[in-house]
N, C-alpha and C positions, 0 to 999 in steps of 0.2 A: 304169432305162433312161433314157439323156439323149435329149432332140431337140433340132437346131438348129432356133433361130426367130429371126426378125429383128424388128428393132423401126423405127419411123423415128420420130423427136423432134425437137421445133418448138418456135420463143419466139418472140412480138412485141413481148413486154411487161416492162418493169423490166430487169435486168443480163443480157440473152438469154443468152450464154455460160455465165456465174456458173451460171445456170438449167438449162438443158442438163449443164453439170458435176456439178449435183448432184445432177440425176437417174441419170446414169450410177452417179455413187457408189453410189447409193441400190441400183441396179437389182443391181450388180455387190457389193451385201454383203447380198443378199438371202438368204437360206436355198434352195439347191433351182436357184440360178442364177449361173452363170459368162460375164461378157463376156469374150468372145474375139478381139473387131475391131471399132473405131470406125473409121468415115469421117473423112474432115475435117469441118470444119464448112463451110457452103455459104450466102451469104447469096441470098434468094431474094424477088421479089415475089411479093405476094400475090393467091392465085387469088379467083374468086368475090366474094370482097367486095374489092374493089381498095383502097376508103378506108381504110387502115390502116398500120401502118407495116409495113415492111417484115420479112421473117422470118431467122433462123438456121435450117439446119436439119441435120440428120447423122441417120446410119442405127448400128445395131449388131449385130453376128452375137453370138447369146449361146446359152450349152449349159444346157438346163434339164429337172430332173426333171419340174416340174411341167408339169400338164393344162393344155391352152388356156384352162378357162375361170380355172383357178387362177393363171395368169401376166394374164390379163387383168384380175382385181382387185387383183393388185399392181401393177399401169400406175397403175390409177387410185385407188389407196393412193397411189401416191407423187407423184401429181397431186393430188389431196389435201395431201399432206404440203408440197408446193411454193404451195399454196396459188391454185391455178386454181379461178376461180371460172365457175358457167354464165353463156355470154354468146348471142349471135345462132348459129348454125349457122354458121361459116367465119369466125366473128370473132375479135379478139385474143384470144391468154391467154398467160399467163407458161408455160407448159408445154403442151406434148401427145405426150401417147404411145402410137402407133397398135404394133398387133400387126401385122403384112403378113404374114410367112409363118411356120408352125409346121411340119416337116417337112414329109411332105407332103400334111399332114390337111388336108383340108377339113370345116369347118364352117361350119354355117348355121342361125341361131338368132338369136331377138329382138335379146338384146344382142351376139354376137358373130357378126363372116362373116369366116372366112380360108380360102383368101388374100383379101385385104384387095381391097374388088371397085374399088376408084380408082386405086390407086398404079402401074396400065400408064399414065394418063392427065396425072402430074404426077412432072414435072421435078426437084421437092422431095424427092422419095421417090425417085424412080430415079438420080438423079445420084449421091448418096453410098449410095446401093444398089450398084449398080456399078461404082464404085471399092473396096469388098469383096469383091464375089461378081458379077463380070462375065459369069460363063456360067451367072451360074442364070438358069433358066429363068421367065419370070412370064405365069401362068396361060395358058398355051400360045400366047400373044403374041408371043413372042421373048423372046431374051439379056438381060440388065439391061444390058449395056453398049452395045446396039443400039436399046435405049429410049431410052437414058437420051442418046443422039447426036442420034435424031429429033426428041423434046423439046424440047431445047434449041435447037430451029431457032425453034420461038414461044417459048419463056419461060425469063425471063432467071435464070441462074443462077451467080452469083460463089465460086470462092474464097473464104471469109473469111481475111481478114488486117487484123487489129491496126492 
């Protein structure tokens, strides 16, 4: 049985793009997972710890056999493999890659909570969230496309382009 589950992926650090692409790669030659829509990429200031440079970010709709917690060690396998190292809580790293939503399981456990209990509250998650999947629903808040407009009345979030 497949489910769809979304992903949303960040860099602040070293070739942001490069990095983000190669996650993608990574994600979508995975065993058990199929990317089926990226976002654009979205450049984005940074929440919570402001001192930093600034972020890339994009979302991805992907079709996958595997169990929430089995898709959540391949995030952080190929954060791993990208070579993100632990830093402060909201600080830089070359990669992150958050789980937001798995069908429409809810879990809630040490290491993992979906839907992902922040991404109603940032701009970085919902912008190219809702340039995919503008009428899904997040965590009975509203439309991603009705967030993702609210948002960005406080926090700035560009197009990336070259």
């Amino acid at each position: 049985m497949l489910t769809t589950a979304y992903i949303g992926l960040g860099s602040n650090l070293g070739d942001k793009e490069a990095n983000i692409k190669k996650a993608l790669e990574l994600l979508g030659t995975a065993p058990g997972v199929q990317v089926k829509k990226v976002a654009s990429f979205y450049r984005t200031d940074p929440l919570y710890i402001t001192k930093q440079d600034w972020f890339l970010n994009t979302a991805a709709e992907i079709e996958t056999s595997l169990n929430p917690h089995e898709l959540l060690s391949l995030l952080k396998d190929i954060e791993k493999n990208l070579e993100r190292t632990p830093t402060v809580r909201w600080g830089p790293r070359t990669i992150d890659l958050d789980l937001l939503l798995f069908g429409g399981d809810k879990v809630c456990n040490s290491d993992l909570v979906v839907p992902h209990p922040r991404m109603a509250e940032r701009a970085f998650v919902m912008v190219p969230l809702a340039e995919i999947a503008p009428e899904l629903i997040i965590n009975g808040q509203g439309k991603a496309g009705e967030l993702a407009q609210l948002l960005t009345k406080e926090q700035r979030v560009e197009k990336f382009i070259k």
